[in-house]
N, CA, C and O of each residue as an XYZ file, in Angstrom:
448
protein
N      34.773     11.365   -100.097
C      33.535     11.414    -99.338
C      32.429     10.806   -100.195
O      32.237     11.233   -101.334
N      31.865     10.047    -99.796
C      30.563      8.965   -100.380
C      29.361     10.281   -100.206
O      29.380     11.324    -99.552
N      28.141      9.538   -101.313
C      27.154     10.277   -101.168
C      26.540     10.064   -100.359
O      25.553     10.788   -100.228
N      26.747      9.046    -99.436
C      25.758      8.387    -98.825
C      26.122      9.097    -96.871
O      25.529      8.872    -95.817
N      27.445     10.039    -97.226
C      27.676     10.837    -95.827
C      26.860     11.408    -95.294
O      26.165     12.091    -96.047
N      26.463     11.456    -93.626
C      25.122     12.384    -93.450
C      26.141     13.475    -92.779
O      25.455     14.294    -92.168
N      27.404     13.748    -92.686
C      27.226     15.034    -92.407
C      27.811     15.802    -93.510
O      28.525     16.798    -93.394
N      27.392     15.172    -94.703
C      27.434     16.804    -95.425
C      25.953     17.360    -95.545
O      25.614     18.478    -95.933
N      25.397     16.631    -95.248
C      24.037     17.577    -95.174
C      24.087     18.433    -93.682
O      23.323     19.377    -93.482
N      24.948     18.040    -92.810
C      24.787     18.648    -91.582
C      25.626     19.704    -91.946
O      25.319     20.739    -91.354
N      26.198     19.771    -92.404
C      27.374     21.093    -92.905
C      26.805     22.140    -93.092
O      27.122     23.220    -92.594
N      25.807     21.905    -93.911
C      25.497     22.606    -95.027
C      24.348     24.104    -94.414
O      23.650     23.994    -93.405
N      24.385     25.100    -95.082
C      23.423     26.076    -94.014
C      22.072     25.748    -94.457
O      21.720     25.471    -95.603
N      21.370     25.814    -93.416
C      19.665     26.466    -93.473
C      19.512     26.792    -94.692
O      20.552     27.308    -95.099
N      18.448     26.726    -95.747
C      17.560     27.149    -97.061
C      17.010     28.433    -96.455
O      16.393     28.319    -95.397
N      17.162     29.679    -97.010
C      17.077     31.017    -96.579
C      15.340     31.073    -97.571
O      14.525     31.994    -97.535
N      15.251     29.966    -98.242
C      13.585     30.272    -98.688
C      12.481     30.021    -97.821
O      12.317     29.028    -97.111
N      11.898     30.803    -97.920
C      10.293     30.790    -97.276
C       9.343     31.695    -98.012
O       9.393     32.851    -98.433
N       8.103     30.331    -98.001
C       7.127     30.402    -99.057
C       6.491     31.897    -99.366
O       6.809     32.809    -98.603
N       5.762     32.116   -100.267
C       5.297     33.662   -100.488
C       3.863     33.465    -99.936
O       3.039     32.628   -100.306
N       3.712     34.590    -98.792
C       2.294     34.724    -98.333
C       1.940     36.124    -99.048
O       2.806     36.846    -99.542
N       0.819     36.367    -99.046
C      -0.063     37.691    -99.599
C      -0.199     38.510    -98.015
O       0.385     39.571    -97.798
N      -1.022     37.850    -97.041
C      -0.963     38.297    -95.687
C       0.400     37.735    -94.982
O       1.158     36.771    -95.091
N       0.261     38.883    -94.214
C       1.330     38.938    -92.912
C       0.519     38.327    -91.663
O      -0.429     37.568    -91.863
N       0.861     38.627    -90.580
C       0.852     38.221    -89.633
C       0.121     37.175    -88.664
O       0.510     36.060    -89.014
N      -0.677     37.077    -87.711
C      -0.738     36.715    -87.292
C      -2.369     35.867    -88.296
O      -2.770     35.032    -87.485
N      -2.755     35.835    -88.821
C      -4.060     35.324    -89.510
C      -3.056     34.332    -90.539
O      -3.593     33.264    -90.833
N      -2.053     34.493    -90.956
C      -0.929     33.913    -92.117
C      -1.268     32.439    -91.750
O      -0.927     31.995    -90.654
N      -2.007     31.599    -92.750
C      -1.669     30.172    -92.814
C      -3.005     29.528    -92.378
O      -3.291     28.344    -92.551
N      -3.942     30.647    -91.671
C      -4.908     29.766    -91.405
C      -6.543     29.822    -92.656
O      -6.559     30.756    -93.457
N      -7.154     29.302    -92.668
C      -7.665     28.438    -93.516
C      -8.297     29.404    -94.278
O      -8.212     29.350    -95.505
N      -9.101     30.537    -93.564
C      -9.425     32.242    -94.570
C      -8.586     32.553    -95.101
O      -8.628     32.456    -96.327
N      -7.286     33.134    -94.394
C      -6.105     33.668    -95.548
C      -5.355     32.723    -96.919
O      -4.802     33.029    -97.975
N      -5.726     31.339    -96.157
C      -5.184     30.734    -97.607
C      -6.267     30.780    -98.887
O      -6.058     30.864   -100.097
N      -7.149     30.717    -98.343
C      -8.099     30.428    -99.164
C      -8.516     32.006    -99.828
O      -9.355     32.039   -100.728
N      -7.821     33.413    -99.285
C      -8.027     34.649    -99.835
C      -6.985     34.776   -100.628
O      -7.016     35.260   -101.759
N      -5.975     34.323   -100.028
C      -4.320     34.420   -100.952
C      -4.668     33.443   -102.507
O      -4.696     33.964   -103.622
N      -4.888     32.079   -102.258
C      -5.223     31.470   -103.336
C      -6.191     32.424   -104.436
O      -5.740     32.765   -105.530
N      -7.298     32.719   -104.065
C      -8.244     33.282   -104.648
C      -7.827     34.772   -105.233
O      -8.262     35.253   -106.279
N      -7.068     35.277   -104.500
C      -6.024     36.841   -105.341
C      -5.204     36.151   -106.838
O      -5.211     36.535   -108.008
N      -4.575     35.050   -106.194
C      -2.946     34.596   -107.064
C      -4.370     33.909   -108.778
O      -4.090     34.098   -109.962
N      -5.845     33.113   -108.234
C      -5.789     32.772   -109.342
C      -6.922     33.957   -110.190
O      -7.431     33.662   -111.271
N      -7.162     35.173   -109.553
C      -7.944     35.845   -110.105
C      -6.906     36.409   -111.225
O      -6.901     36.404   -112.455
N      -6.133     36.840   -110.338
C      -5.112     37.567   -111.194
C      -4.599     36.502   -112.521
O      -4.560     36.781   -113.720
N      -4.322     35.522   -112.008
C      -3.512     34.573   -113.775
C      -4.863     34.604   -114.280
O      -4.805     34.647   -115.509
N      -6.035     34.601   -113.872
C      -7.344     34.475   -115.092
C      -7.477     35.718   -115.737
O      -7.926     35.751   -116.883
N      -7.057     37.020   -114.992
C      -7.227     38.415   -115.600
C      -6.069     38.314   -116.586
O      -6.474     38.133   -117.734
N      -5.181     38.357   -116.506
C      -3.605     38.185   -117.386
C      -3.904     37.085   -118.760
O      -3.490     37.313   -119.897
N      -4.506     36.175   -118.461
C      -5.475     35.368   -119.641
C      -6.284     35.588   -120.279
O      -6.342     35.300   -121.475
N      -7.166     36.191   -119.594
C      -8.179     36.625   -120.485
C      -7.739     37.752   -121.100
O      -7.554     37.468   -122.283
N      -7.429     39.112   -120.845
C      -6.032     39.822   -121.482
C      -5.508     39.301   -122.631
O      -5.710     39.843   -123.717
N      -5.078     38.645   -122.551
C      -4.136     38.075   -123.858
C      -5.188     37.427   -124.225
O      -4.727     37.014   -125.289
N      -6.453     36.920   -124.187
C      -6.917     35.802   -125.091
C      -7.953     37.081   -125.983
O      -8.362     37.016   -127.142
N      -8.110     37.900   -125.232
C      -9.013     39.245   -125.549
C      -8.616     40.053   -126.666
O      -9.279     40.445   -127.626
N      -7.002     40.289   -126.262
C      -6.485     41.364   -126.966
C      -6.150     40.640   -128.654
O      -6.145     41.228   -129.736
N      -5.832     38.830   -128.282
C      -5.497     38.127   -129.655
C      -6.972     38.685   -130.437
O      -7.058     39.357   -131.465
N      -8.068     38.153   -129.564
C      -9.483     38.241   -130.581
C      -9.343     40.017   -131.516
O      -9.430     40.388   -132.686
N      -9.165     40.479   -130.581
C      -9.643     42.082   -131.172
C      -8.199     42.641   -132.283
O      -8.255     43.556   -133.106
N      -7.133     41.868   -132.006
C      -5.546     41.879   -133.453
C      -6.697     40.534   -134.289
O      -6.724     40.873   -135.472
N      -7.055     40.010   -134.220
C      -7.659     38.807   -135.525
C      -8.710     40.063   -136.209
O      -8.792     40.191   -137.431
N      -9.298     40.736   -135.481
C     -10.676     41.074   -136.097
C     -10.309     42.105   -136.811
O     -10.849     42.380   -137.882
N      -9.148     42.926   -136.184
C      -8.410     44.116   -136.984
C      -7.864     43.837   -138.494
O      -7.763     44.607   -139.449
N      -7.503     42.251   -138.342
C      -6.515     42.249   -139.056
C      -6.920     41.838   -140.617
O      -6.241     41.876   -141.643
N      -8.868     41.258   -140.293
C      -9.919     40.785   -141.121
C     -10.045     42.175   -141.879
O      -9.925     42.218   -143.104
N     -10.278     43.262   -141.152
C     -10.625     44.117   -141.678
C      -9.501     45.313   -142.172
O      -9.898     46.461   -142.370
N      -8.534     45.060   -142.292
C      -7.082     45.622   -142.536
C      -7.123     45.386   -143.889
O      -7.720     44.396   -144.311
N      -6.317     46.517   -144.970
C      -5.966     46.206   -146.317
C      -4.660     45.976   -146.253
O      -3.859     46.547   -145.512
N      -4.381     44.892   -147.262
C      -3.524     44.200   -147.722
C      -2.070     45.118   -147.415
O      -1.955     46.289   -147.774
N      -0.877     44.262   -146.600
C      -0.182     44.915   -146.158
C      -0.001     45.877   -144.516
O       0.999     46.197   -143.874
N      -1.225     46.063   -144.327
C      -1.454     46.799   -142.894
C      -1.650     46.039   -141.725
O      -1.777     46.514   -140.597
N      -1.676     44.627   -142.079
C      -1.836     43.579   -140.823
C      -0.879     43.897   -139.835
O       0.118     44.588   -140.044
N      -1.332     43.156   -138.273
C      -0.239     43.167   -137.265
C      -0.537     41.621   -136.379
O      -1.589     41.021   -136.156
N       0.923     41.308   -136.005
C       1.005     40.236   -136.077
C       0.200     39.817   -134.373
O       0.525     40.250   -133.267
N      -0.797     38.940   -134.695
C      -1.384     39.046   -133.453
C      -0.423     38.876   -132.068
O       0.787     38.970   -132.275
N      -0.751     38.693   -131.012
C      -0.586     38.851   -129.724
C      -0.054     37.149   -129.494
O       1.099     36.807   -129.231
N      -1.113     36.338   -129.655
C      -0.540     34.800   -129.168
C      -1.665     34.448   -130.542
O      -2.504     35.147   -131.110
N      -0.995     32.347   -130.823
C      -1.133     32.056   -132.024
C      -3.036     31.588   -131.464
O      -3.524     31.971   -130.401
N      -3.582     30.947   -132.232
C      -4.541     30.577   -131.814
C      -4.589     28.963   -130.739
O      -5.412     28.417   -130.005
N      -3.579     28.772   -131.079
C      -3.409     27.233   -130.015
C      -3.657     27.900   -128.654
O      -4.567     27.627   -127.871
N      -2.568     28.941   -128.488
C      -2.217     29.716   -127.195
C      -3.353     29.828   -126.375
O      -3.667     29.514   -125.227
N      -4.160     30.701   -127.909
C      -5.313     31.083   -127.172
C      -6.298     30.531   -126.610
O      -6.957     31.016   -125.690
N      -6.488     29.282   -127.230
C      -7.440     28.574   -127.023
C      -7.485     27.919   -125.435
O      -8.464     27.690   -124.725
N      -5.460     27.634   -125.071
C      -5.263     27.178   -124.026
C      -5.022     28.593   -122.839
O      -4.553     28.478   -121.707
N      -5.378     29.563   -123.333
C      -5.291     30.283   -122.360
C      -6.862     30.712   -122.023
O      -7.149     31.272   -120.965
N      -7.695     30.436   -122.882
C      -8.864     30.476   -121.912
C      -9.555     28.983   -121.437
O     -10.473     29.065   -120.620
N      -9.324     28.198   -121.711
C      -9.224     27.160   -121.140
C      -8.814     26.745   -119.666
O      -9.409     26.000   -118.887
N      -7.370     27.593   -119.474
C      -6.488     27.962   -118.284
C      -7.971     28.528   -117.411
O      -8.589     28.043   -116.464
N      -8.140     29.559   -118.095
C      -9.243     30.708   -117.207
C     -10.410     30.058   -116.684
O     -10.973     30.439   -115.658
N     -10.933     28.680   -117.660
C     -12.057     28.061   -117.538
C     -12.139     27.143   -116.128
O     -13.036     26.985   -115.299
N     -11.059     26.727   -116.228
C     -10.403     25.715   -115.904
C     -10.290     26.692   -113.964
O     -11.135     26.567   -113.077
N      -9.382     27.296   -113.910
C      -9.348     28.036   -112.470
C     -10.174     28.453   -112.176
O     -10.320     28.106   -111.004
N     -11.276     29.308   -112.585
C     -12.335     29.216   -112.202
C     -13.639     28.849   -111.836
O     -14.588     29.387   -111.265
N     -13.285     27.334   -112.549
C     -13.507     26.300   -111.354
C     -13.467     25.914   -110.242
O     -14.293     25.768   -109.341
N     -11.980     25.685   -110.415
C     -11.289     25.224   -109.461
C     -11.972     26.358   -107.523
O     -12.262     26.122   -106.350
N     -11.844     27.678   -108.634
C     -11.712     28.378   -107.104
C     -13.270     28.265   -106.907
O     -13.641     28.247   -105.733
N     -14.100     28.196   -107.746
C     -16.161     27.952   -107.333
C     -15.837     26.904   -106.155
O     -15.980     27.184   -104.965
N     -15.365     25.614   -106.652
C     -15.499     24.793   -105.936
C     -14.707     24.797   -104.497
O     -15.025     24.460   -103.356
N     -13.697     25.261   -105.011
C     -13.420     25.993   -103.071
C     -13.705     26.681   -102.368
O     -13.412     26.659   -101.172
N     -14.661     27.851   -103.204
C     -15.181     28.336   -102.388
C     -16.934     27.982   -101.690
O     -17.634     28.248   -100.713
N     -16.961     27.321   -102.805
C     -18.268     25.948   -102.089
C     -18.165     25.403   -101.039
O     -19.099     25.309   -100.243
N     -16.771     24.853   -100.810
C     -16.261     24.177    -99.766
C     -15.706     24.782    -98.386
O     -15.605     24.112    -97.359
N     -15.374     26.083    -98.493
C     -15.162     26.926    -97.661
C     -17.042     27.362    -97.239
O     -17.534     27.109    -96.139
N     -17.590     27.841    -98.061
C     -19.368     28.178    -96.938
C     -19.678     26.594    -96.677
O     -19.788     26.224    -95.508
N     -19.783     25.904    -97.457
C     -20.061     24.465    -96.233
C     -19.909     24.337    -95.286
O     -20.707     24.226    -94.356
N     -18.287     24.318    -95.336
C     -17.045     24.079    -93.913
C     -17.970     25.643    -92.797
O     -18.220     25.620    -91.592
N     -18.130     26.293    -93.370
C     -18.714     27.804    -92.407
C     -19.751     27.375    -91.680
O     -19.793     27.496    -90.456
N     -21.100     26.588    -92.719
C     -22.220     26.507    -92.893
C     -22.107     25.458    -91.178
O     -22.541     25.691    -90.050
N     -21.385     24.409    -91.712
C     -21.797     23.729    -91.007
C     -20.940     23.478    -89.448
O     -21.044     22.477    -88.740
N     -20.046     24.762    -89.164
C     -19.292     25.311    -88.217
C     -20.505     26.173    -87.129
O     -20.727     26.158    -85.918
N     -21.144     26.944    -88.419
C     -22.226     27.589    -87.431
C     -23.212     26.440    -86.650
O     -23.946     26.676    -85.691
N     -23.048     25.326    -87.230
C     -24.949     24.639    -86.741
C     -24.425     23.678    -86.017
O     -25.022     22.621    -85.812
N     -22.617     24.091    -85.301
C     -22.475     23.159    -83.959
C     -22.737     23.823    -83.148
O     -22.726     23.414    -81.987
């Protein structure tokens, strides 16, 4: 059998994946819920970042003030850190500006 057969793709079953929504039902997909689902998924990776970029600062400052021998090995290296609030800087952008774009899109929904 060549690769180039189309019925082994016809063979083959249905992909049992479907995408992850935050909301259910009937609101699912339209332009509020994506834009609330987005705005949960990137609050949360900025909280989980800042977390770790937080907890590295406060193991560095411990570890300044620690005697010789009592150190602990920080949390993430400083590259990490640097790119994990960066990450944070960076998405929370991202979501200002969508949500700029979402009261516009509102703004200018109301003044038809």
């Amino acid at each position: 059998m060549s690769d180039n057969d189309s019925t082994t793709y016809q063979q083959q079953p249905a992909p049992t994946h479907q995408d992850f929504h935050w909301i259910d039902g009937p609101l699912q997909g339209t332009s509020h819920a994506n834009f609330v689902e987005t705005t949960l998924d990137i609050a949360a990776g900025m909280h989980a970042a800042l977390q770790l970029a937080y907890t590295n600062a406060l193991e560095h400052a411990a570890n300044d003030d620690a005697d010789a021998g009592q150190t602990a090995p920080p949390a993430v290296g400083i590259v990490m850190a640097d790119q994990l609030l960066r990450l944070a800087m960076a998405a929370s952008g991202l979501l200002s500006d969508e949500a700029r774009r979402q009261v516009e899109w509102i703004n200018e929904a109301d003044a038809i």
